[in-house]
N, CA, C and O atoms as a GROMACS GRO file, in nm:
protein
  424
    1UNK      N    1   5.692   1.428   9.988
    1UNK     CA    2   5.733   1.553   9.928
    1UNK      C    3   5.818   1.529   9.802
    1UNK      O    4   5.821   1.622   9.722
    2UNK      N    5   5.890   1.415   9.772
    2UNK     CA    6   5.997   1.423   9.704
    2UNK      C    7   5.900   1.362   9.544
    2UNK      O    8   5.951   1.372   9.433
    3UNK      N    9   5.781   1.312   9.564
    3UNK     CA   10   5.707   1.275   9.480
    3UNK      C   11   5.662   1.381   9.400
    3UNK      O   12   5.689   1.392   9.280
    4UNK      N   13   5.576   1.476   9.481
    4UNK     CA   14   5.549   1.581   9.459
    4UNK      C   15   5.672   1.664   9.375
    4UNK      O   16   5.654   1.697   9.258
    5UNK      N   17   5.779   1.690   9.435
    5UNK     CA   18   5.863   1.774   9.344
    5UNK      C   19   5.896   1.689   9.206
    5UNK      O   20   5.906   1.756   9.103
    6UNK      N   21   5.917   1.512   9.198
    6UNK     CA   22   5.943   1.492   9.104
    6UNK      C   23   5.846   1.517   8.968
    6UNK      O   24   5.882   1.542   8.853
    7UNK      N   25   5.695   1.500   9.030
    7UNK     CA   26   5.621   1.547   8.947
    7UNK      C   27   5.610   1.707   8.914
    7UNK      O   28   5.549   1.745   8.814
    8UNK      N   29   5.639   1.750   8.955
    8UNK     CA   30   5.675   1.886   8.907
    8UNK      C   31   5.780   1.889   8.848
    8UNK      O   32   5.779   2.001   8.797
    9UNK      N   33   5.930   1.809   8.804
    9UNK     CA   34   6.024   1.778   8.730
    9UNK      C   35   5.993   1.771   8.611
    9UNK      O   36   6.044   1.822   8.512
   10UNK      N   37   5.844   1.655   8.634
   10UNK     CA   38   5.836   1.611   8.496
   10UNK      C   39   5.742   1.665   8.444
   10UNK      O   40   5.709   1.607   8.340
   11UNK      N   41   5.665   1.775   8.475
   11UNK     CA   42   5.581   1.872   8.394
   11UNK      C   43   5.676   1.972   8.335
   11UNK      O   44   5.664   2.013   8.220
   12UNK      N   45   5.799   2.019   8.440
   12UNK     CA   46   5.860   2.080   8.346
   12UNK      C   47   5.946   2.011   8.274
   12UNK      O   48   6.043   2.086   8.277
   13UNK      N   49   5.974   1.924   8.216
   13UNK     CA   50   6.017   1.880   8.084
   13UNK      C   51   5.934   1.880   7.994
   13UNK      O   52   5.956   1.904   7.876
   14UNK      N   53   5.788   1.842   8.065
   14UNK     CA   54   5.665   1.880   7.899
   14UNK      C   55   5.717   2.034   7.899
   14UNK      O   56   5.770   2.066   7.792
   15UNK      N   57   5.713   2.089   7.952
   15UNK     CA   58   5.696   2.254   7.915
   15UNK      C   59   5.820   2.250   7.849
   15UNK      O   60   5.792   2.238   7.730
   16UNK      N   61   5.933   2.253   7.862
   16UNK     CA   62   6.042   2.235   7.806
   16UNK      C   63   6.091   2.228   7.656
   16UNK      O   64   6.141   2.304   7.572
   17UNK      N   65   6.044   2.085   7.666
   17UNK     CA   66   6.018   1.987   7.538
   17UNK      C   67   5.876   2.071   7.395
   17UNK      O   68   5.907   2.064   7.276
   18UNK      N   69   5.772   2.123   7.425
   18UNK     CA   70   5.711   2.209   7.354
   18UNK      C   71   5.752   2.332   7.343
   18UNK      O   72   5.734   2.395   7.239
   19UNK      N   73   5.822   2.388   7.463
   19UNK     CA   74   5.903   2.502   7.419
   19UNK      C   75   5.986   2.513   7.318
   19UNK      O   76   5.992   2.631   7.283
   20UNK      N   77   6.034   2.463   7.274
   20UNK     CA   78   6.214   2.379   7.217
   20UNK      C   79   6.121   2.395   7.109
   20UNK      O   80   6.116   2.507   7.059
   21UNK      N   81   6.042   2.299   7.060
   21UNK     CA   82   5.981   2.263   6.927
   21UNK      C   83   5.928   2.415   6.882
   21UNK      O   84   5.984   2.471   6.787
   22UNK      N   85   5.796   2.493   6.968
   22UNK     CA   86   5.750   2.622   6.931
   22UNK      C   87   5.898   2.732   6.932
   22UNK      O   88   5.878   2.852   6.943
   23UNK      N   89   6.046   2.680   6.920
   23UNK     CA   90   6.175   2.785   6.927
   23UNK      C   91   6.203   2.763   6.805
   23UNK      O   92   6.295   2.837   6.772
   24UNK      N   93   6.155   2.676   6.695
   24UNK     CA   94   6.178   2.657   6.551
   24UNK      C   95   6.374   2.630   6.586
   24UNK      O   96   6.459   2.680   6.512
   25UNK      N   97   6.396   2.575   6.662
   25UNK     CA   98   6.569   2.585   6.642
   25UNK      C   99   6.612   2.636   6.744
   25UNK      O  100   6.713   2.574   6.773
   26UNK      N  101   6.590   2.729   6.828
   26UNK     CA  102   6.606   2.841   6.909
   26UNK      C  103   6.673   2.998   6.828
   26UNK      O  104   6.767   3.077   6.834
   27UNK      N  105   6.549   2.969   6.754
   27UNK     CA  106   6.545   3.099   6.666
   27UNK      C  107   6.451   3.171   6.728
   27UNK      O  108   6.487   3.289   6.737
   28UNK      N  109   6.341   3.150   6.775
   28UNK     CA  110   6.280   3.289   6.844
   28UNK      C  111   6.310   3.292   7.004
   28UNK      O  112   6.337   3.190   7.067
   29UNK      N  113   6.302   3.440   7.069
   29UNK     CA  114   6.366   3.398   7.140
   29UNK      C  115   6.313   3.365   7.264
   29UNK      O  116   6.377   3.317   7.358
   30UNK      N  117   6.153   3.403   7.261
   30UNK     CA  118   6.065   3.365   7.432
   30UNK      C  119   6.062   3.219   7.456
   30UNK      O  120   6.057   3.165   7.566
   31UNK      N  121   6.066   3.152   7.326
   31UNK     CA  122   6.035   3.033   7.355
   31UNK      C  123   6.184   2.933   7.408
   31UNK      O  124   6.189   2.829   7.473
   32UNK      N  125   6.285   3.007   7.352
   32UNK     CA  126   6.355   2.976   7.351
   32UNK      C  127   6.437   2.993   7.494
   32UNK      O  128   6.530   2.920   7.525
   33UNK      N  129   6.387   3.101   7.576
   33UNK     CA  130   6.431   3.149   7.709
   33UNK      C  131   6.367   3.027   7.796
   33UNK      O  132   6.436   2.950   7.863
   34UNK      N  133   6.199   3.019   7.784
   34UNK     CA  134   6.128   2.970   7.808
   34UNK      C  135   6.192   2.783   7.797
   34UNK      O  136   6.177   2.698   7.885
   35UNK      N  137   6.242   2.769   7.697
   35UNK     CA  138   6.274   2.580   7.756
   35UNK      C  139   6.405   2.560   7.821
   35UNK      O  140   6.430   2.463   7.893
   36UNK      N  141   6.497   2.668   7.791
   36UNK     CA  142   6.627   2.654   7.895
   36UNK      C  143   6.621   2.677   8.038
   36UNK      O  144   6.701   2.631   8.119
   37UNK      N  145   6.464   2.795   8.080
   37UNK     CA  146   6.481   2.783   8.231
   37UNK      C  147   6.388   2.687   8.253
   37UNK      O  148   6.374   2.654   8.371
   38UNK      N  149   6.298   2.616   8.143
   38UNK     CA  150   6.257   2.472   8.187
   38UNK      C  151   6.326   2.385   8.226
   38UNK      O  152   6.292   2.308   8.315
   39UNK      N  153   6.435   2.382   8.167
   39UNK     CA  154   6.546   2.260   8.146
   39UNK      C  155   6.583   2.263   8.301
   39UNK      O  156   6.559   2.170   8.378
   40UNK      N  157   6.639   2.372   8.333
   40UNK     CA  158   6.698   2.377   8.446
   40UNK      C  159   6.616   2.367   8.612
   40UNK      O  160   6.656   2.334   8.724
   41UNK      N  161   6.516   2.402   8.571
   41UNK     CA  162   6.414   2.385   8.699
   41UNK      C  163   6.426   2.223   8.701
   41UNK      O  164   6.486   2.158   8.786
   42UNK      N  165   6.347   2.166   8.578
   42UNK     CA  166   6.336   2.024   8.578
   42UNK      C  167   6.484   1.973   8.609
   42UNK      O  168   6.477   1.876   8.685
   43UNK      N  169   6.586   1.997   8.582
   43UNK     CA  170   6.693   1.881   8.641
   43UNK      C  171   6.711   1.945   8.819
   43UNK      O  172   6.730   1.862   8.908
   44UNK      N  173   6.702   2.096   8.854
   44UNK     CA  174   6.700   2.116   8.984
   44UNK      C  175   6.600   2.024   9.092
   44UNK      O  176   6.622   1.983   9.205
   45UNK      N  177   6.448   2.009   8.980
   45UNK     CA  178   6.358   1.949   9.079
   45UNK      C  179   6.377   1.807   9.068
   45UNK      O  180   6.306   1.748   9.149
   46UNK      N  181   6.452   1.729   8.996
   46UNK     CA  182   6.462   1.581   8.963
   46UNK      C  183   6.610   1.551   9.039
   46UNK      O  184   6.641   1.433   9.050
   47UNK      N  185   6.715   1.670   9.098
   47UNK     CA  186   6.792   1.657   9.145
   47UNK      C  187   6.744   1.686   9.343
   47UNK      O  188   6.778   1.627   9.445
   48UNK      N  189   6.656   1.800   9.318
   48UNK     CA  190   6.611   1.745   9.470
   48UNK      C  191   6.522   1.607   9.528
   48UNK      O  192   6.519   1.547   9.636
   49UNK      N  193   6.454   1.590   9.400
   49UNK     CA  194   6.348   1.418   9.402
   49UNK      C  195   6.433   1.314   9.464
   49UNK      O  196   6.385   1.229   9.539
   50UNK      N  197   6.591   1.320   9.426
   50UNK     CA  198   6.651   1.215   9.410
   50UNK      C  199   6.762   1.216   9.515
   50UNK      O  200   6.861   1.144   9.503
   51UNK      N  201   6.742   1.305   9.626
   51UNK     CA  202   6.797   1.335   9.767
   51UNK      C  203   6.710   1.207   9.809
   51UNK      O  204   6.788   1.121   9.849
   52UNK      N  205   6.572   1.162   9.816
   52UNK     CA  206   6.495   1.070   9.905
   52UNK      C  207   6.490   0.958   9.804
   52UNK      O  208   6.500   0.847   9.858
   53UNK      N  209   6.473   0.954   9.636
   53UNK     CA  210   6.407   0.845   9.587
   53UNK      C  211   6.536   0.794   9.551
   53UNK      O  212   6.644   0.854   9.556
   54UNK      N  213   6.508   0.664   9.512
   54UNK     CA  214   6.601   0.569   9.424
   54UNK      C  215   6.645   0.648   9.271
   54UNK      O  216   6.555   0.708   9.211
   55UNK      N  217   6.770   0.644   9.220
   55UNK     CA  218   6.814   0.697   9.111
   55UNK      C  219   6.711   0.631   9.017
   55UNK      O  220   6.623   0.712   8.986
   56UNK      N  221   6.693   0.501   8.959
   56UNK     CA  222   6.621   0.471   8.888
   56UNK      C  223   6.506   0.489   8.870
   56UNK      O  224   6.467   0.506   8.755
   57UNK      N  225   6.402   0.491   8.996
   57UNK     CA  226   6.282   0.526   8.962
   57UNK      C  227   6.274   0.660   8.972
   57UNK      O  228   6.195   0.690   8.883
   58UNK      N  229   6.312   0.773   9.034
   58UNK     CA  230   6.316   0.895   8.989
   58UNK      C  231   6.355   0.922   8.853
   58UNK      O  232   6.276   0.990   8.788
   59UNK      N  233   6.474   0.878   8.790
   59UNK     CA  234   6.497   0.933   8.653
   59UNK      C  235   6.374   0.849   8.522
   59UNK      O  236   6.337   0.892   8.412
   60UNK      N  237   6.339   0.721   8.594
   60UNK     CA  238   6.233   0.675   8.483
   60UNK      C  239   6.109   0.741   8.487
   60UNK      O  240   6.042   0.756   8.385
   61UNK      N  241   6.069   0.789   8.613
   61UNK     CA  242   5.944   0.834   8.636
   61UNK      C  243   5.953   0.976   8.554
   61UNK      O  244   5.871   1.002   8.466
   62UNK      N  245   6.047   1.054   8.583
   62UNK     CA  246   6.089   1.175   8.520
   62UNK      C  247   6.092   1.183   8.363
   62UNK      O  248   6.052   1.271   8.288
   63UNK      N  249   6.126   1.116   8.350
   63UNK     CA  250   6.188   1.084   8.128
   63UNK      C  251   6.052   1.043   8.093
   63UNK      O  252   6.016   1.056   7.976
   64UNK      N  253   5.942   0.978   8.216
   64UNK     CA  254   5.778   0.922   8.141
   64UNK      C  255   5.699   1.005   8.147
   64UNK      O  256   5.628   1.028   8.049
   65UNK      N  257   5.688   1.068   8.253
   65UNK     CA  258   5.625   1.184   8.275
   65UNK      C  259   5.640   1.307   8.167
   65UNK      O  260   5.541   1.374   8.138
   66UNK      N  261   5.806   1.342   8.092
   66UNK     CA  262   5.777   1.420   7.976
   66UNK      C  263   5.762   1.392   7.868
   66UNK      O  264   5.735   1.462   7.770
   67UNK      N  265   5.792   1.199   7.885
   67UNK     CA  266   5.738   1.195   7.763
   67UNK      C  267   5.630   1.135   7.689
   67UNK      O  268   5.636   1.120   7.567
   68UNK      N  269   5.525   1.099   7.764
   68UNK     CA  270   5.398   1.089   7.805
   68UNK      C  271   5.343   1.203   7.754
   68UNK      O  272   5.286   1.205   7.645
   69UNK      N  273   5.360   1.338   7.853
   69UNK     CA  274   5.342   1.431   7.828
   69UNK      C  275   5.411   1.498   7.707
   69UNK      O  276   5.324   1.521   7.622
   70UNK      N  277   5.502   1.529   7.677
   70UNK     CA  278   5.460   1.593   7.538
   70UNK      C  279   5.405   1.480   7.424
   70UNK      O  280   5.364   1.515   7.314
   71UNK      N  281   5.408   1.394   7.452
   71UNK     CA  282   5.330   1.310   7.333
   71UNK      C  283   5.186   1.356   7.337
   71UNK      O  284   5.127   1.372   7.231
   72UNK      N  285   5.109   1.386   7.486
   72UNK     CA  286   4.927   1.405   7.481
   72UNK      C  287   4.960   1.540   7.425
   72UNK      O  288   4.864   1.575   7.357
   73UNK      N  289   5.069   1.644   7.425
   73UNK     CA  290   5.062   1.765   7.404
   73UNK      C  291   5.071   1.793   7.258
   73UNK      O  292   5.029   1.902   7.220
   74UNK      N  293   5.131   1.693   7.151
   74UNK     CA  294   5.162   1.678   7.067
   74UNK      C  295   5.082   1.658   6.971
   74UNK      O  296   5.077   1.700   6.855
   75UNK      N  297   4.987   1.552   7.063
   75UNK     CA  298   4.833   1.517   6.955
   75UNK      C  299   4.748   1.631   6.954
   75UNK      O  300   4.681   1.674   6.859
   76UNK      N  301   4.758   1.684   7.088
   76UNK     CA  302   4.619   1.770   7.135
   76UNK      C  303   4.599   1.899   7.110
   76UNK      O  304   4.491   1.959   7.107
   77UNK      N  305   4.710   1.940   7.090
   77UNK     CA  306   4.775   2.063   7.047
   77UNK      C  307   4.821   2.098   6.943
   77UNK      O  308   4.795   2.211   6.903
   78UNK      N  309   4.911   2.003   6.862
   78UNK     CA  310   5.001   2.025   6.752
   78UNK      C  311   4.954   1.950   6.640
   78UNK      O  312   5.025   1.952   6.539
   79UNK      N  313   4.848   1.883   6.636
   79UNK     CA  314   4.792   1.799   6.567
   79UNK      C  315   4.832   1.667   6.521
   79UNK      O  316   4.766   1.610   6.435
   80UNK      N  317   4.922   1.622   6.567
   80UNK     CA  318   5.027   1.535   6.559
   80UNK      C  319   4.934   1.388   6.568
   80UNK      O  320   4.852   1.377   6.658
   81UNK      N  321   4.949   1.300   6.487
   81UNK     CA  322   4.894   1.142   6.448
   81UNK      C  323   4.862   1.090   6.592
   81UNK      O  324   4.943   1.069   6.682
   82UNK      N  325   4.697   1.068   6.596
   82UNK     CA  326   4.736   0.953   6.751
   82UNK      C  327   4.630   0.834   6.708
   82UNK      O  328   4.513   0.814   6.740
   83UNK      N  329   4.732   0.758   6.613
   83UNK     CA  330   4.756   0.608   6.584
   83UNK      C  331   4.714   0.503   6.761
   83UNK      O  332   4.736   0.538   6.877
   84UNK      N  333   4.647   0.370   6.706
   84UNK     CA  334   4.593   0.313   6.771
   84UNK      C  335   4.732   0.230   6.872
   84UNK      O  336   4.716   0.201   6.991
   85UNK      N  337   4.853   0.206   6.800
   85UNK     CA  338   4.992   0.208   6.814
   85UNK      C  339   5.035   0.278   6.907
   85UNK      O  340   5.071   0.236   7.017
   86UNK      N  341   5.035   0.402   6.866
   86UNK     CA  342   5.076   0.515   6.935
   86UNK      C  343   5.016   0.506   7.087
   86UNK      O  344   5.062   0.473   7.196
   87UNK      N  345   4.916   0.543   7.047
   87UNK     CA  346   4.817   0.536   7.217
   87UNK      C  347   4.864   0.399   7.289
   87UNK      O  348   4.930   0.428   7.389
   88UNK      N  349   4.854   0.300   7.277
   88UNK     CA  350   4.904   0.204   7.307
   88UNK      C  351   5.009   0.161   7.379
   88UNK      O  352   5.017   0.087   7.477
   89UNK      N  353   5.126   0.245   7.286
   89UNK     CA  354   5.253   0.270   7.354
   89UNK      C  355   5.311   0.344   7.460
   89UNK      O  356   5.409   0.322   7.531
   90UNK      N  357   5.179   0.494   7.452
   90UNK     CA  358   5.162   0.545   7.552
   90UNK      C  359   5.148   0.475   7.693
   90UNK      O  360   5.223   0.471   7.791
   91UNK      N  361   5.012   0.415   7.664
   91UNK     CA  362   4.954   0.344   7.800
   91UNK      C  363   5.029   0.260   7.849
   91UNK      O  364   5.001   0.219   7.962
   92UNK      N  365   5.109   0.225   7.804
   92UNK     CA  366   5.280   0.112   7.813
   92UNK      C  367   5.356   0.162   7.942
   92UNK      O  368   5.391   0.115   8.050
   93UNK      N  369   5.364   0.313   7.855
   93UNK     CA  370   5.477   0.369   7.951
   93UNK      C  371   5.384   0.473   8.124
   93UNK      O  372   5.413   0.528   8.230
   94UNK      N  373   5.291   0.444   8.054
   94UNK     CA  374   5.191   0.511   8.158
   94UNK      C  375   5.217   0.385   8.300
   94UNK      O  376   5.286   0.384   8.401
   95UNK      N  377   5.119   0.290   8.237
   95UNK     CA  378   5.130   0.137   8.289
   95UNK      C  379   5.314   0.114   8.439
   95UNK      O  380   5.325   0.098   8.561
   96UNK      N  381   5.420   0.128   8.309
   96UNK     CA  382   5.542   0.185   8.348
   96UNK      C  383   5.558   0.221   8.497
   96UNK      O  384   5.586   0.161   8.601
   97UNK      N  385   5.523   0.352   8.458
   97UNK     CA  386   5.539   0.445   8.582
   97UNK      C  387   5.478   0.416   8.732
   97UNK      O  388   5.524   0.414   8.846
   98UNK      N  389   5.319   0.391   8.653
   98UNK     CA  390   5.224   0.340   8.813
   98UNK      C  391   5.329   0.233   8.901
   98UNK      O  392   5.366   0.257   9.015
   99UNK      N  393   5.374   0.093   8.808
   99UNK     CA  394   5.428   0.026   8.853
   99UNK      C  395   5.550   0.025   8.877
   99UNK      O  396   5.576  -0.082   8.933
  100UNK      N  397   5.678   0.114   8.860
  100UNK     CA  398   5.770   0.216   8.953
  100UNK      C  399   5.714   0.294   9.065
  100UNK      O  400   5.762   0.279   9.178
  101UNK      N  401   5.629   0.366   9.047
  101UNK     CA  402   5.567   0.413   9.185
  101UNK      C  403   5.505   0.296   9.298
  101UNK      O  404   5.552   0.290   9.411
  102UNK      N  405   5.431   0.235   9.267
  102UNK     CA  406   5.422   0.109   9.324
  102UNK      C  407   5.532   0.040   9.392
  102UNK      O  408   5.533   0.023   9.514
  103UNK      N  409   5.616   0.003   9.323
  103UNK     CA  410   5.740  -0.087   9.368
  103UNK      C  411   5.848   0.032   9.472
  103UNK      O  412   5.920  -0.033   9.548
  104UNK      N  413   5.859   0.122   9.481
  104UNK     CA  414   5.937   0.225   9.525
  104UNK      C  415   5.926   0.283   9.653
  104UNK      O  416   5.832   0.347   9.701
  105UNK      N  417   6.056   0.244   9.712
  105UNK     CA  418   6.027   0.333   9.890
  105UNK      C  419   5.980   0.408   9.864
  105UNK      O  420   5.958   0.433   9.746
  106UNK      N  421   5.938   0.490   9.972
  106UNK     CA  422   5.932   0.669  10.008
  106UNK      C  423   5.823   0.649   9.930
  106UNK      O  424   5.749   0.742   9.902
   0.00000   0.00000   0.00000
């Protein structure tokens, strides 16, 4: 279960994290409502993850997961450069995570 919620932590930080950017500043204001009650779900659900998991691999899995994710959201969406580098670096931190999940009680 605690997997499950962390991954739901770290989707809402993608949501979050594109919110923030589509808030130009937190000048408009849906978007802007929209990444602060992201913010807060994601540290509620990364704070219940971390009742069962290890501090470290919960908070790494969490920080890869959004930022993994808004990086695919970034190319795919926002048109944003996806350099052979880039991707690369991705699959790094992808790579990362499997092998935190791997290594990790629970």
């Amino acid at each position: 279960m605690a997997w499950i919620v962390l991954v739901i932590a770290g989707l809402l930080e993608i949501v979050w994290s594109v919110a923030m950017k589509q808030s130009d500043g937190f000048t408009r204001l849906a978007p802007s409502v929209l990444s602060v009650t992201a913010m807060i779900g994601s540290v509620v659900a990364l704070a219940f993850a971390m009742r069962t998991l290890p501090l470290g691999t919960a908070y790494t899995v969490w920080t890869g997961i959004g930022a993994v994710g808004a990086f695919a959201v970034g190319i795919v969406f926002l048109g944003e450069a996806a350099s052979a580098l880039r991707l690369a670096a991705a699959t790094l931190i992808v790579a990362g995570l499997v092998l935190m999940k791997v290594a990790s009680p629970g």
